[in-house]
C-alpha positions, 0 to 999 in steps of 0.5 A: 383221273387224279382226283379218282386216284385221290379218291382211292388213296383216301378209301385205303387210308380209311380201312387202314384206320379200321385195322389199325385205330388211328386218331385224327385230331384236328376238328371243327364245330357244325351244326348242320348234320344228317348221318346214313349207316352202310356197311358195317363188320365185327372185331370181337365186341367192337362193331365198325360201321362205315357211313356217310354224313351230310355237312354245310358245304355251300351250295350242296351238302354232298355226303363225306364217308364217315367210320363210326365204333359201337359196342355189343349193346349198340352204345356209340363212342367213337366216330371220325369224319373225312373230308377230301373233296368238298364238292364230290359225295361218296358213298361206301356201298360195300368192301368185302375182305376175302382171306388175305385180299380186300376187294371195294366197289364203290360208287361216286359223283359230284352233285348234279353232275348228271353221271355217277361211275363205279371203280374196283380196288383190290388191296393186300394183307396190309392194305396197300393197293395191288391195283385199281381200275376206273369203269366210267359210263359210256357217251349216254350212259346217264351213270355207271356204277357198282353196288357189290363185288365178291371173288370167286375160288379162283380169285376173279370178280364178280360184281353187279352194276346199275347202268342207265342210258336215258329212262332205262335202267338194267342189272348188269352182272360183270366178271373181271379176272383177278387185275380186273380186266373185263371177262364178260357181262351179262345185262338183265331185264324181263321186258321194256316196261320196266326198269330193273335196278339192281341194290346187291349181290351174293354167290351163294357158293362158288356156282350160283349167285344171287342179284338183289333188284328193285322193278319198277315201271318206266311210266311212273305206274302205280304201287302194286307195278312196283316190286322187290325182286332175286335172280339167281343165276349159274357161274356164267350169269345165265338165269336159273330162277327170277323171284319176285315179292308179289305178295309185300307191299311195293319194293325199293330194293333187296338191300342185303342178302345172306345165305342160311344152312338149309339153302335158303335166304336171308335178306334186308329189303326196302318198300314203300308204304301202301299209300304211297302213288309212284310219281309224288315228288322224290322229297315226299318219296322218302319219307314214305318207305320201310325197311323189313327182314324177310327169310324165304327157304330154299324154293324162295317161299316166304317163310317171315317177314318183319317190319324194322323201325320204332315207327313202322306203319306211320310214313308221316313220321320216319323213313326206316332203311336197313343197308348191312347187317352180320350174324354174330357169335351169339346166332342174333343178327345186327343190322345197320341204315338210318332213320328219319323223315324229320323236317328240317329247314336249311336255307328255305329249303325242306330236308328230310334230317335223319339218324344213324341206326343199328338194330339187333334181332334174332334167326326168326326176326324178332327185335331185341333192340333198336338204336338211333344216332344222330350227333356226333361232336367232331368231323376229322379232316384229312390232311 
């Protein structure tokens, strides 16, 4: 328990530097570094991205959380790691600020550690914590986390969870009151063949939301088995429509959704390759995906599509993931993940190095631009 309270402690002082633009000077040489972008938000010209890196910490090389500034053209100059625990990964699935409230869902766990949990935080006007409540598997439960969390007009959570008990994966959809106390809890999945692993959330407004999902076969199965996919439920998790990608190549995932004016939907999401069979080794795996921006209308028809990446359609070189994206003033769009698939040797083991990238593209999907990061000089160390 104190450690997930240090872990707390140590998300509130990293949106507290976001706010506030605090240096930490202490700093060390590595050389060893993969870097993975997640969320990312808009102050005036300056966009903030909160991340993950990959550093030499013997034996694993767990993820640290990482806050990276870019400009309006997409040039990086600012950068700061943080490092609490060396054995523990975290990664910074969503923080989403909603007037003068904060609200986090996140996700952490040591390496191999055989669970993962989720916890919810909700922070004031000036970032101090109003409460934060641990939500940790059930005996089985091989994890527990969330992937997203928003608060309705009156104040209460709803956020969605990936829960796994054994081979079985399911979308759990969850609504706290406002200190976090569990309302209810609704679990999804269509048929026992498949697993159904949720990636994120939107409420579309304050009596539908939208759960963003990856389906794929508990049996392994084949590419044309595997499939993004969209519930759209009413204000107490009861299902009012359930799309799937039929037509794409095989989903890994709706990583982003954003509602447009005319009632429809826009979303970043991951698939892998079309000669890609499900049940090669994961290392081969990632290495062999795509990112794509996908618009549907307001009856969840496709209106366009486009792949994202310098190296789309050549799973032999890159792995391209989106993970955020915002609009901005301007009406263009930028989103933010990685890119790699570069092979890298550590310690006669085969790593997959990949880049931080950012990507700006306009309402109907066109790239203007596509950047790509991959070393920072300093890591900053929590005191």
């Amino acid at each position: 328990m104190k450690v997930k309270r240090l872990l707390f402690v140590f998300m509130l002082l990293v949106i507290s530097l976001i706010a506030s633009g605090q240096n930490f000077n202490q700093r060390f040489r590595f050389e060893k570094l993969g870097v993975l972008f997640y969320n990312i938000k808009s102050h005036g010209d300056t966009l903030v991205v909160i991340g993950s890196v990959n550093l030499e910490f013997e034996p694993y090389y767990p993820a640290k959380l990482t806050v990276s500034k870019f400009d309006s053209s997409g040039s990086h100059y600012y950068n700061q790691y943080f490092v609490l625990d060396s054995a523990k990964a975290y990664y910074p699935f969503s923080s989403r600020t909603h007037g003068n409230k904060t609200l986090v869902t996140d996700s952490a766990g040591y390496y191999n550690s055989g669970g993962q949990w989720g916890f919810i935080g909700m922070l004031d006007s000036n970032y101090t914590v109003q409460w934060q409540k641990d939500y940790e598997p059930n005996n089985g439960n091989y994890f527990y986390y969330f992937v997203g969390g928003e608060l309705d007009a009156n104040g209460h959570i709803i956020a969605v969870a990936a829960n796994a008990v054994s081979e079985d994966v399911t979308t759990h959809l969850t609504k706290f009151d406002s200190l976090g106390n569990l309302v209810w809890e609704r679990e999804y999945k269509f048929d026992e063949l498949n697993k159904y692993k949720p990636w994120s959330m939107l409420l579309q407004n304050d009596t539908t939301y939208l759960l963003g999902l990856e389906i794929y076969p508990k049996d392994g199965g084949t590419l044309a088995s595997v499939r993004n996919a969209i519930i759209k439920t009413d204000s107490s998790g009861n299902v009012l429509h359930f799309w799937e990608d039929t037509t794409g190549i095989g989903g890994r995932g709706v990583q982003k959704m954003m509602s447009m004016d005319d009632g429809g939907v826009l979303f970043v999401g991951k698939r892998y390759f079309k000669d890609t069979i499900i049940g090669i080794p994961n290392s081969a795996l990632h290495n062999m995906s795509q990112s794509y921006i996908c618009r549907l209308d307001s009856n969840f028809n496709k209106v366009w599509e486009r792949d994202v990446g310098l190296y789309a359609g050549s799973p032999s070189l890159t792995d391209v993931s989106l993970y955020d994206f915002i609009q901005l003033a301007d009406g263009d769009y930028v989103g933010v993940g990685y890119s790699g698939g570069i092979p890298t040797v550590i310690d006669d083991i085969l790593y997959y190095k990949r880049n931080g990238l950012v990507v700006k593209f306009t309402a109907d999907g066109e790239i203007i631009w596509e950047r790509y990061h991959n070393y920072f000089p300093d890591i900053h160390v929590l005191q």
